[in-house]
GULUMZA-46046 format. One record per residue (C-alpha): residue in one letter; residue number from 0; x, z, y. Coordinates in pm, whole numbers, plus 32768, in hexadecimal, padded with zeros to 4 digits. Each point is the difference from the previous one (the first is absolute). Example, Ala and Ser with C-alpha at 12.3 -4.5 7.8 and 13.67 -1.06 7.14 Angstrom:
<sites>
{"A"; 0; {84CE; 830C; 7E3E}};
{"S"; 1; {8089; 7FBE; 8158}};
</sites>
This chain:
<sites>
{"X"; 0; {5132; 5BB0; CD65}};
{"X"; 1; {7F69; 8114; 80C2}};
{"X"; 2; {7F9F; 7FC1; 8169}};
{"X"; 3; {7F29; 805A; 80FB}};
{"X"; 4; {7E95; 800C; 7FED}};
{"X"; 5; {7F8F; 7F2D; 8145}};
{"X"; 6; {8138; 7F00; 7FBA}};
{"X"; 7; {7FA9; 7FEC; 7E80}};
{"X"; 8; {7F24; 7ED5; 801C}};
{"X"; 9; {80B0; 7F26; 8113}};
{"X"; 10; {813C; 8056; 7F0F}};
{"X"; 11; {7F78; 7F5B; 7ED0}};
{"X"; 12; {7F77; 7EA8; 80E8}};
{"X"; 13; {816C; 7FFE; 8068}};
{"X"; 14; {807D; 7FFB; 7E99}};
{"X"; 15; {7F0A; 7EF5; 7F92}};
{"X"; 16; {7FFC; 7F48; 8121}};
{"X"; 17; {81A1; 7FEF; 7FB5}};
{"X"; 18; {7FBB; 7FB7; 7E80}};
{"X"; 19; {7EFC; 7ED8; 8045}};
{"X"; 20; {80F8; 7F3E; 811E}};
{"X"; 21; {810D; 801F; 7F00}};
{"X"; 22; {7F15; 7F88; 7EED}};
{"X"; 23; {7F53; 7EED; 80A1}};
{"X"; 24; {7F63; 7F63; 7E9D}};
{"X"; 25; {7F95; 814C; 7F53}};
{"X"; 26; {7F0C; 802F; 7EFE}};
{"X"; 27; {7EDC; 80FA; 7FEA}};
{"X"; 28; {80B6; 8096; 7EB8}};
{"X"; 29; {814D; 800D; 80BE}};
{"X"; 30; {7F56; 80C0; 8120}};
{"X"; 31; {7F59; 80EB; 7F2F}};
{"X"; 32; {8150; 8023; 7F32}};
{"X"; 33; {80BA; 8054; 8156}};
{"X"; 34; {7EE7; 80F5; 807E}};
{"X"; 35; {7FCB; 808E; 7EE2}};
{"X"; 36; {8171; 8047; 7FD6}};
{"X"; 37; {8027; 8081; 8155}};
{"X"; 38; {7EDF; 80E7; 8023}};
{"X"; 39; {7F7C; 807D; 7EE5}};
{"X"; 40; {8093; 8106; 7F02}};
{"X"; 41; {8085; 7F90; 7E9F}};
{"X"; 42; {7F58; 812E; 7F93}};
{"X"; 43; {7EBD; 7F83; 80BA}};
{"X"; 44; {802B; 7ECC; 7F59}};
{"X"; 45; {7FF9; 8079; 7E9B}};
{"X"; 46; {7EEC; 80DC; 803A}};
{"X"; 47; {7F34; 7EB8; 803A}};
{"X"; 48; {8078; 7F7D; 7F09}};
{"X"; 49; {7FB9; 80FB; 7F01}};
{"X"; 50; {7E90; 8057; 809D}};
{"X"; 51; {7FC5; 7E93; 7FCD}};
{"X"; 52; {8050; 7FFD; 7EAC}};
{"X"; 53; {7F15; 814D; 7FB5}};
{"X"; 54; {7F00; 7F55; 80D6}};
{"X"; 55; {8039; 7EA4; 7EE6}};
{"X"; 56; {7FFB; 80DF; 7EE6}};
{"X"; 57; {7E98; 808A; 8065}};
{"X"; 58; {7F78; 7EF0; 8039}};
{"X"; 59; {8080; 7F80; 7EB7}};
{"X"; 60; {7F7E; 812D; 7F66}};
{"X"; 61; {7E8F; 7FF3; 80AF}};
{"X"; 62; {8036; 8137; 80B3}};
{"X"; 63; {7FD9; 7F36; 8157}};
{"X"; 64; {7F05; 7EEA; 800A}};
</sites>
């Protein structure tokens, strides 16, 4: 979704503010799920993902104490 710079922010408290009242009972997980899914990249995603498992197989290595 591409928007405006100055309405960027108020735009996403309107879309969680709309999530939560039609959610009532939701869990941290869920929220992060939903945000998550919204606003951030799949491609950012899997770039996390994959720097955390380089990071894991450092550390497993001894390269980062």
């Amino acid at each position: 979704m591409e928007c405006l710079e100055d309405i960027r922010v108020p735009l996403v408290v309107l879309l969680l503010d709309e999530e939560v009242e039609s959610n009532m009972e939701i869990s941290w997980e869920e929220f992060v799920e939903t945000f998550m899914s919204w606003f951030v990249l799949p491609s950012a995603i899997q770039q996390m993902y994959e720097s955390f498992f380089e990071i894991s197989i450092k550390e497993q290595d001894g390269d980062i104490k």
